[in-house]
VOGU-3710 file (C-alpha; in Angstrom, 3 decimals, decimal comma):
1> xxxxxxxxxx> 84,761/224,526/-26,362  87,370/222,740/-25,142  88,535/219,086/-25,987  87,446/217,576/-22,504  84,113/219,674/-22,329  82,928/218,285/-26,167  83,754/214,066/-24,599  81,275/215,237/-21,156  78,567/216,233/-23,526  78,671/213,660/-25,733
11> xxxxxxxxxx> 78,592/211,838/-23,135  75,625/212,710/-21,532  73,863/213,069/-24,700  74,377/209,215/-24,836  72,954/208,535/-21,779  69,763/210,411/-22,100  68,854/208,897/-25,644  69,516/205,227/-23,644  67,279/206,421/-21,343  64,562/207,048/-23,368
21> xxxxxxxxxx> 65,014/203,774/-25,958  64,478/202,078/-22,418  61,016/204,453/-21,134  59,740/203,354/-24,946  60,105/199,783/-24,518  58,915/199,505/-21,103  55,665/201,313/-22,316  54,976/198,927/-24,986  55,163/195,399/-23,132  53,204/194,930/-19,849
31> xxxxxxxxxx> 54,894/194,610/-16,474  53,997/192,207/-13,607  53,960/193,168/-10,390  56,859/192,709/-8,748  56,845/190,355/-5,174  58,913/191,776/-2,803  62,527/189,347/-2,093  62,409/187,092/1,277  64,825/188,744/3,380  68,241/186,508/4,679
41> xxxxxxxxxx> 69,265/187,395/8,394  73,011/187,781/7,991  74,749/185,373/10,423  75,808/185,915/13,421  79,425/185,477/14,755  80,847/186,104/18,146  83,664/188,511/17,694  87,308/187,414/17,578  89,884/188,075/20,483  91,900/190,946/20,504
51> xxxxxxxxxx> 95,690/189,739/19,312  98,065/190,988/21,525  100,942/192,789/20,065  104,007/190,547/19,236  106,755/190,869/21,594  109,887/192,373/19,863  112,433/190,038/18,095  115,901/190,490/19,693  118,473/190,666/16,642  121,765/189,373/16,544
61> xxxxxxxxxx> 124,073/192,503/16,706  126,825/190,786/14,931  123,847/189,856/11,883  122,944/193,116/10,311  119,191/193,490/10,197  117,035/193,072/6,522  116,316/196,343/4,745  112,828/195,809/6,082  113,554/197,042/9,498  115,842/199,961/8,537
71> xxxxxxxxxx> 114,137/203,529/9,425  112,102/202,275/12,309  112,921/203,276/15,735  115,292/201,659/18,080  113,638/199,222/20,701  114,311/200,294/23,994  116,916/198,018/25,759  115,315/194,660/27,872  116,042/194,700/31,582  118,290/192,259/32,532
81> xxxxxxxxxx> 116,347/189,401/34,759  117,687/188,731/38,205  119,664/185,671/38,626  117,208/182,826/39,898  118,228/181,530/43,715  118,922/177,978/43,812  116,199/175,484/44,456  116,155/173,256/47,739  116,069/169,195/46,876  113,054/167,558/47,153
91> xxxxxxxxxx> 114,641/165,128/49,503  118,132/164,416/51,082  120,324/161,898/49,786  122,241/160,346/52,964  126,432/160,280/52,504  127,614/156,925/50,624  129,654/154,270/52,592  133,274/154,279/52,670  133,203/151,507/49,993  132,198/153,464/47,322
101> xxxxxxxxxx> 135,173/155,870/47,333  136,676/154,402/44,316  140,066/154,484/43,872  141,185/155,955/39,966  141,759/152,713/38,116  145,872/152,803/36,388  145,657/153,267/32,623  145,105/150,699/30,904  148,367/149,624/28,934  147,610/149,213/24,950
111> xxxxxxxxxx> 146,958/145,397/23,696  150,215/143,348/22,446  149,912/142,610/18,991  148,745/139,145/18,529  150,712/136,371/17,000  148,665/134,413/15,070  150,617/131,267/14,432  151,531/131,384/18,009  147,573/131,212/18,959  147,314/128,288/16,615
121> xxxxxxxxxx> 149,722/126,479/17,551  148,479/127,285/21,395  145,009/125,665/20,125  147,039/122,663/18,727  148,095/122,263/22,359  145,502/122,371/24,356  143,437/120,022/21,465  146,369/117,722/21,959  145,972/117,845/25,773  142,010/117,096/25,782
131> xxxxxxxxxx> 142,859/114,038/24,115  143,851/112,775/27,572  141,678/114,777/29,875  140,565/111,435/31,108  143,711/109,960/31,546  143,428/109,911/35,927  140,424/107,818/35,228  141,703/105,219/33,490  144,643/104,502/32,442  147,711/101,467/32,523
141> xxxxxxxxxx> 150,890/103,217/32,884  150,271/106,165/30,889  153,641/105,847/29,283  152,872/105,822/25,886  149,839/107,770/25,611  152,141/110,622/26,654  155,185/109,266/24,279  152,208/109,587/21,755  151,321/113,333/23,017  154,338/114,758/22,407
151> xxxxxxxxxx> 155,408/112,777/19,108  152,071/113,829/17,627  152,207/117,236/18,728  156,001/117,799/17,521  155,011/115,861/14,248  152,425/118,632/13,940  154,640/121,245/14,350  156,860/120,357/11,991  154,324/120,078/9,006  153,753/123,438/10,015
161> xxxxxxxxxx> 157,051/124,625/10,076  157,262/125,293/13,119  160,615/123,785/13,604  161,496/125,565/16,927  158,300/124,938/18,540  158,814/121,204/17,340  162,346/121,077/18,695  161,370/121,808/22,717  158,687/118,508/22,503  161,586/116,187/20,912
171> xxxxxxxxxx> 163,738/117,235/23,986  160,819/116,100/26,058  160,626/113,155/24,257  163,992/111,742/24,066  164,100/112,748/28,045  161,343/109,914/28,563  164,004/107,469/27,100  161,060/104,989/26,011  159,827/103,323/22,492  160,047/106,923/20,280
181> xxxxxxxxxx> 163,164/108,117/21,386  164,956/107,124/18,342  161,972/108,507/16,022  162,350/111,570/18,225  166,111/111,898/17,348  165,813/111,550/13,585  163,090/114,370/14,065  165,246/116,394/15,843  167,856/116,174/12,918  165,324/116,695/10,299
191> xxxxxxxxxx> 164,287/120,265/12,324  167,906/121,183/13,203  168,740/120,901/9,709  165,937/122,475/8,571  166,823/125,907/11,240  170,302/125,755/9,711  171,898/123,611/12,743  174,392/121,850/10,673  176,725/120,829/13,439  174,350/120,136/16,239
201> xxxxxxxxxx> 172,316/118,194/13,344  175,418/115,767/12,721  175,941/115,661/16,409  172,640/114,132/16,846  172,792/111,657/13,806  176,044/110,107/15,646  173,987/109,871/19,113  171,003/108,165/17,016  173,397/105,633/15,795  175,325/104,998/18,792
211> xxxxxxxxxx> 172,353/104,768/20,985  170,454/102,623/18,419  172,768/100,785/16,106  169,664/98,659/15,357  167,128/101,333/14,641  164,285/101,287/11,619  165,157/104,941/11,758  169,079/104,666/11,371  168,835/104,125/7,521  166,942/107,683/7,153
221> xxxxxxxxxx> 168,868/109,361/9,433  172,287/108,528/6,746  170,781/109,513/4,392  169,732/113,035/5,919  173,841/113,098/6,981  174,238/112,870/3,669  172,247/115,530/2,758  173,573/117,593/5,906  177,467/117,193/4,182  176,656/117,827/0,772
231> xxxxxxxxxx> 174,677/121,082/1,656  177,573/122,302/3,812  178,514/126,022/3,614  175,208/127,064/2,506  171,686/127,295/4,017  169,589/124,141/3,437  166,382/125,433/4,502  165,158/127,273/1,860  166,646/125,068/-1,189  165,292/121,837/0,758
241> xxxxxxxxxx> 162,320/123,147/1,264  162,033/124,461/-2,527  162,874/120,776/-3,591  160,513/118,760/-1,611  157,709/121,351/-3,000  158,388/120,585/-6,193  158,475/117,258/-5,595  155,639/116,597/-4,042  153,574/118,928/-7,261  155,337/116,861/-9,793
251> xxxxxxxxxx> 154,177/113,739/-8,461  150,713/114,866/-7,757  150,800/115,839/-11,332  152,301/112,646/-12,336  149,529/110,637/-10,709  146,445/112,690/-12,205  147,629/112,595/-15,421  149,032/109,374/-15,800  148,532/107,158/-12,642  149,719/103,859/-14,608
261> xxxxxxxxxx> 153,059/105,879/-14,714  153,128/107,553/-11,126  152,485/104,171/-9,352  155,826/102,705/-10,187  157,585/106,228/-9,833  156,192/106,719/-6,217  157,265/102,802/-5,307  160,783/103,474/-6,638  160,570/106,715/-4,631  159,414/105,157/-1,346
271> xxxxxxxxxx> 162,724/102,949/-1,263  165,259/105,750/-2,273  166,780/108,307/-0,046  163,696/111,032/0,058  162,668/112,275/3,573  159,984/110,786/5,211  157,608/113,513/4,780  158,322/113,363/0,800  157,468/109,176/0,849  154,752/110,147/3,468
281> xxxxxxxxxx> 153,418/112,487/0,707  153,568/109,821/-1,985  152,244/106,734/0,289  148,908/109,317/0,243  149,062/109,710/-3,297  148,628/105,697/-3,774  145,223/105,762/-1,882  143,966/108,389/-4,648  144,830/105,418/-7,124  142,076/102,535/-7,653
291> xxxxxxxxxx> 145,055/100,573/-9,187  145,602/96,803/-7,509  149,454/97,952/-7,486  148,989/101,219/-5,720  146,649/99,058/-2,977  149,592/96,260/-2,923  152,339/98,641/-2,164  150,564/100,584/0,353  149,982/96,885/2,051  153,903/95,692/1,500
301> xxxxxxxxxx> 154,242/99,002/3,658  151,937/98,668/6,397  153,661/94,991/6,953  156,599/96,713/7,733  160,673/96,448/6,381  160,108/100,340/5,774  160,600/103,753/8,224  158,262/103,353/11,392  156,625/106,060/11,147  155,449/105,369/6,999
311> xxxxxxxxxx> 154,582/101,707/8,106  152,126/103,583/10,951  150,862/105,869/8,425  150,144/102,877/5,987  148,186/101,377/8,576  145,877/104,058/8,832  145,161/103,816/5,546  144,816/100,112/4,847  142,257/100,363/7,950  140,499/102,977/6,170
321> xxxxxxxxxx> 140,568/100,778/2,951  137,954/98,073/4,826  137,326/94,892/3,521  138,221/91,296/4,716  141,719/91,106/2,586  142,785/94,975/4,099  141,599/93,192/7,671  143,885/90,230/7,121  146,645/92,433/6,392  146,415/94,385/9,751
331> xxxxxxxxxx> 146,431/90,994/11,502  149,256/89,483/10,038  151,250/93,413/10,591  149,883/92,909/14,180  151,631/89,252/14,473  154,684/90,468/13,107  155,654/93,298/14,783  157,182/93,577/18,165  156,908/97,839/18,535  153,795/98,510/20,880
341> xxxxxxxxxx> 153,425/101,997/19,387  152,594/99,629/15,588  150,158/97,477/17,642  148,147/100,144/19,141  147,980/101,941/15,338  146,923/98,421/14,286  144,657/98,505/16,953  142,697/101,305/16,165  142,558/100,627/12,440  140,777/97,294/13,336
351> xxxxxxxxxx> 138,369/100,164/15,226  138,309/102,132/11,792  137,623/98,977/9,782  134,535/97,766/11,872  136,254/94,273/13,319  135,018/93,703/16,709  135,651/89,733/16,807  139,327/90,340/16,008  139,420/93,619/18,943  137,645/91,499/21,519
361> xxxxxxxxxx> 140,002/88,435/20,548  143,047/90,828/21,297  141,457/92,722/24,863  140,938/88,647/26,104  144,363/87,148/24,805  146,918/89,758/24,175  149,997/89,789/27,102  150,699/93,492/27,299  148,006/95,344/29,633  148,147/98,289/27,930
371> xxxxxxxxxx> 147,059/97,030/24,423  144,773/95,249/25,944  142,881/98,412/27,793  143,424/100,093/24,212  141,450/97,238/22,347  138,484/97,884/25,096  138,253/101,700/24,716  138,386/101,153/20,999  135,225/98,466/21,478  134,115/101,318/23,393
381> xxxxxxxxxx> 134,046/103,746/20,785  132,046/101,211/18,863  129,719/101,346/21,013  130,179/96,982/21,799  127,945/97,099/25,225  127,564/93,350/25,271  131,507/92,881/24,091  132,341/95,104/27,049  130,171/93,165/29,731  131,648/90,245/28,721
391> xxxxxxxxxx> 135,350/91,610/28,840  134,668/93,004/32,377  133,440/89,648/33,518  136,767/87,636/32,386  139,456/90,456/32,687  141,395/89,892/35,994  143,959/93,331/35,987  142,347/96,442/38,033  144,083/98,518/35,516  142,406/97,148/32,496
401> xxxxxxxxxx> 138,870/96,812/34,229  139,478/100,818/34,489  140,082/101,130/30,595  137,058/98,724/30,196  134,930/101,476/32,381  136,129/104,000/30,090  135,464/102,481/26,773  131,776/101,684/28,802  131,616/105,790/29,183  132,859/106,421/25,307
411> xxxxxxxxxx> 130,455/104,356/24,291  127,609/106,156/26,353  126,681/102,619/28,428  125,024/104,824/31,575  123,038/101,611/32,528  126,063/99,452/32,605  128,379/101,519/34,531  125,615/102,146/37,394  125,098/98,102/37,852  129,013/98,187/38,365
421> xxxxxxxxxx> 128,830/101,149/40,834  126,273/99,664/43,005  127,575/95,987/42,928  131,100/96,125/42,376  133,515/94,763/45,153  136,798/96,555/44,471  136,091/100,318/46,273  138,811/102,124/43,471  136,686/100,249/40,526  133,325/101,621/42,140
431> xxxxxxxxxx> 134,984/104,930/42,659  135,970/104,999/38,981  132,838/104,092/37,755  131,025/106,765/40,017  133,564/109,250/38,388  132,715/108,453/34,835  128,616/108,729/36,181  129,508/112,240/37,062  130,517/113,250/33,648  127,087/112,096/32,128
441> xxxxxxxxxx> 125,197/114,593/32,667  121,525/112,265/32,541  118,363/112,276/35,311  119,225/108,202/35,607  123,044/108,794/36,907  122,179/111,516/38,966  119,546/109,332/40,993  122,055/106,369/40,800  124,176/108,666/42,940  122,195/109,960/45,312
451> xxxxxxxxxx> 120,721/106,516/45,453  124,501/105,007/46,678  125,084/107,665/48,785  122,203/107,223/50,882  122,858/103,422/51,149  126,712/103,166/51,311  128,660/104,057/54,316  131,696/104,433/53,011  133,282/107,648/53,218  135,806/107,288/50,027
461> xxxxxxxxxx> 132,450/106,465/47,774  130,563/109,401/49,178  133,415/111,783/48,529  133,436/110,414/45,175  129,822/110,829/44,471  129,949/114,185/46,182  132,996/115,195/43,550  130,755/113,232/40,717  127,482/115,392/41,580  129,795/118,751/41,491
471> xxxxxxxxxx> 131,139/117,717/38,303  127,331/117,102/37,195  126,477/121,044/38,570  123,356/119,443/40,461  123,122/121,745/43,228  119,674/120,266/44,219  121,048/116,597/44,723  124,065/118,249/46,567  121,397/120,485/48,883  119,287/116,938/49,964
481> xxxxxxxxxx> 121,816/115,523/50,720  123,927/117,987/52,467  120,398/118,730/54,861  120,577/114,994/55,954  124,534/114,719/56,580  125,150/113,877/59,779  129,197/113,724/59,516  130,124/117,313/59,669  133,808/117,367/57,621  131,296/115,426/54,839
491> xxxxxxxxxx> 128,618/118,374/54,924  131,880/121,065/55,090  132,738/119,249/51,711  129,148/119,588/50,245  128,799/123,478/51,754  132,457/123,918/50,230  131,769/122,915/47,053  128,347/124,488/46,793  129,741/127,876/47,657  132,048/127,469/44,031
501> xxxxxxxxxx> 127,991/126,939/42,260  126,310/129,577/40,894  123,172/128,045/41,494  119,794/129,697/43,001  119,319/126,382/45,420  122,931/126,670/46,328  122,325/130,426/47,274  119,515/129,712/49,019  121,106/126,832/50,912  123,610/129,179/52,067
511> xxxxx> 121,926/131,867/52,996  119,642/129,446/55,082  123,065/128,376/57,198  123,795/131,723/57,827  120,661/132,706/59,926
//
């Protein structure tokens, strides 16, 4: 018997001997009868939709296909679809208007590179000239607020180097011929030398000192000849410049370390042969000092005996000292000083220091007209309503009543300035008045002026309050009145100058004369 033949029998020989263990013990223990099981219906389940075969997957030709796909037939080749015809609009758009055939623009050139000192010095300028945006207003003669202008602005550009720039204002300047022209010349010197200008430098030095033999400035301007001779054959502008830097850090170092020491070594300084911007440098330096001597030297200078322009800078600061003693000092400067350009400093220190009985003293007794209107614009900066209403009332020159309306407007007196446009006498002083209205922009002023208009005849004030209500952007007031107008150049004025507002009750003002 073979191998596989002996494991089938033995295997069935197993089987029946289980079989009959199993008969045995079934015999031997009683059965119960057996329930038949409940029977489950199987659910029921609608039967699924057919899937429709999946469309063949174009392949890339340039990809080779995955191993996957390799013995199974070609797909036959897709039939190319037939190119769509083009769709009719849903509606017609009618042909544009000859205006919209733009013209191609030109290129558009590339942006300059921007000079950045230029640009600040161009903001210098027009901060300088806002200064005296009011100037038509109200003004005397004007002369020396524009000697001021362009002293200031070429003093500027000369602490900023700027010595070219500086240069073209000092030509302006000496041009006037009036109180700074020797200041201006020095200046000019300073800057020439400073650009390397030796010769035209020296040239100027000898017109300062035939021109003004008697000049403040004539002792500085030596001493930069001097300077000018010594420094001849080489270029003074960098060395100089090198110098006066180190200088000006010594004694700043000087004066924090050991102020006792620095006090007496600026003073000695301040009457030696420095520059003016050096001593200018040092006269600050004292006001950092709480010494008595540092405060007494900075007084001895605002008195005067020194350079012009360190006596005005002196002022400044004794103003900004305060006190009764730095008052009496500006006073007694005041007294003793003939140059207008010193008074008005002093002036406006007296502003700086708080003394309105000594300002209103000089706008009621001082000769000169012009330092008088600057003593009532400073009041008017501190705000002195009832000093102002009491100037008005005694001052007798048109020209200062005008600087008196403007220190009213600086000092924000809206109340004030519409009693004087309803009930002054002189038309040009109600005109100027109705002008300074116009630049406060407030409901009050605004129905002030409409108020006049309707109850004055005359045609100069109504122009003014028309060019006061424009100035004010108040389009409404401008429509009411321009609907009861009767004069018709007077409405083409309103209609003219609501045509430049970009107003909704202009527009519609407009539009409304048009149909």
């Amino acid at each position: 018997m073979s191998m596989m033949k002996q494991i089938v029998c033995g295997t069935l020989i197993g089987v029946a001997a289980l079989g009959a263990g199993r008969a045995s013990a079934s015999q031997s223990v009683p059965q119960t009868p057996a329930v038949a099981p409940r029977a489950i219906p199987a659910p029921q389940f609608p039967p699924a939709p057919a899937i429709p075969p999946m469309a063949p997957i174009a392949i890339d030709p340039v990809i080779a296909p995955p191993a996957i796909w390799q013995g199974l037939p070609p797909q036959p080749p897709q039939p190319a679809q037939a190119p769509q015809p083009p769709q009719p609009p849903l509606f017609e758009l009618p042909p544009l208007p000859a205006f919209f055939d733009f013209v191609p623009a030109a290129p558009i050139p590339p942006m300059p590179a921007i000079d950045v000192d230029a640009t600040m010095e161009y903001a210098r300028l027009a901060l300088a000239q806002a200064k005296f945006a009011l100037a038509p207003f109200a003004k005397g003669s004007g002369f020396d607020d524009r000697e001021d202008q362009l002293y200031d602005r070429a003093r500027d550009a000369i602490e900023n180097g700027r010595y070219e720039r500086a240069l073209a204002d000092l030509d302006r300047l000496i041009a006037i011929n009036g109180t700074r022209t020797d200041a201006a010349l020095y200046w000019k010197v300073y800057s020439l030398a400073k650009i390397g200008q030796r010769a035209d430098a020296l040239t100027t030095v000898a017109d300062l000192e035939k021109r003004f033999s008697k000049s403040a400035w004539l002792k500085d301007a030596k001493a930069l000849e001097v300077e000018i001779r010594q420094s001849s054959g080489q270029n003074p502008s960098p060395e100089s410049q090198a110098d006066e830097e180190t200088k000006l850090m010594a004694m700043r170092g000087v004066m924090q370390a050991d102020p006792e020491r620095g006090v007496p070594m600026i003073e000695k300084l301040l009457s030696g042969t420095s520059s003016i911007k050096i001593k200018e440098q040092a006269l600050f330096l004292l006001t950092q000092s709480r010494s008595s001597r540092a405060r007494e030297i900075i007084s001895n200078v605002a008195k005067g005996g020194s350079n012009p322009d360190l006596q005005l800078r002196a002022i400044r600061y004794v103003g900004m000292m305060g006190g009764t003693e730095s008052r009496q000092i500006l006073d007694d400067a005041y007294r003793s000083t003939p140059d207008p350009a010193v008074k008005r400093t002093i002036i406006r220190s007296f502003m700086t220091s708080n003394d309105r009985a000594r300002l209103l003293a000089l706008a009621k007794t001082e000769k000169d007209q012009a330092l008088r209107g600057e003593a009532a614009r400073q009041l008017g900066n501190m705000r002195a309503g009832a000093e102002l209403s009491e100037l008005y009332q005694s001052e007798q020159s048109v020209e200062v009543k005008k600087q008196i309306l403007q220190g009213m407007f600086q000092g924000g007196f809206a109340d004030k300035l519409i009693e004087l446009a309803k009930g002054e006498k002189d038309p040009e002083l109600r005109r100027t008045a109705i002008r300074y209205l116009g630049t406060m922009r407030r409901a009050e002023t605004s129905d002030a002026l409409t108020g006049i208009y309707a109850s004055d005849a005359n045609v100069e004030v109504r122009k003014a309050i028309i060019s006061a209500l424009f100035t004010q952007n108040n389009a409404k007031a401008l429509v009411d009145i321009a609907r009861a107008e009767k004069n018709p150049e007077m409405k083409k004025d309103i209609v003219s100058k609501l045509s430049n507002m970009k107003s909704k009750e202009a527009i519609d003002y407009m539009l409304e004369l048009i149909k």
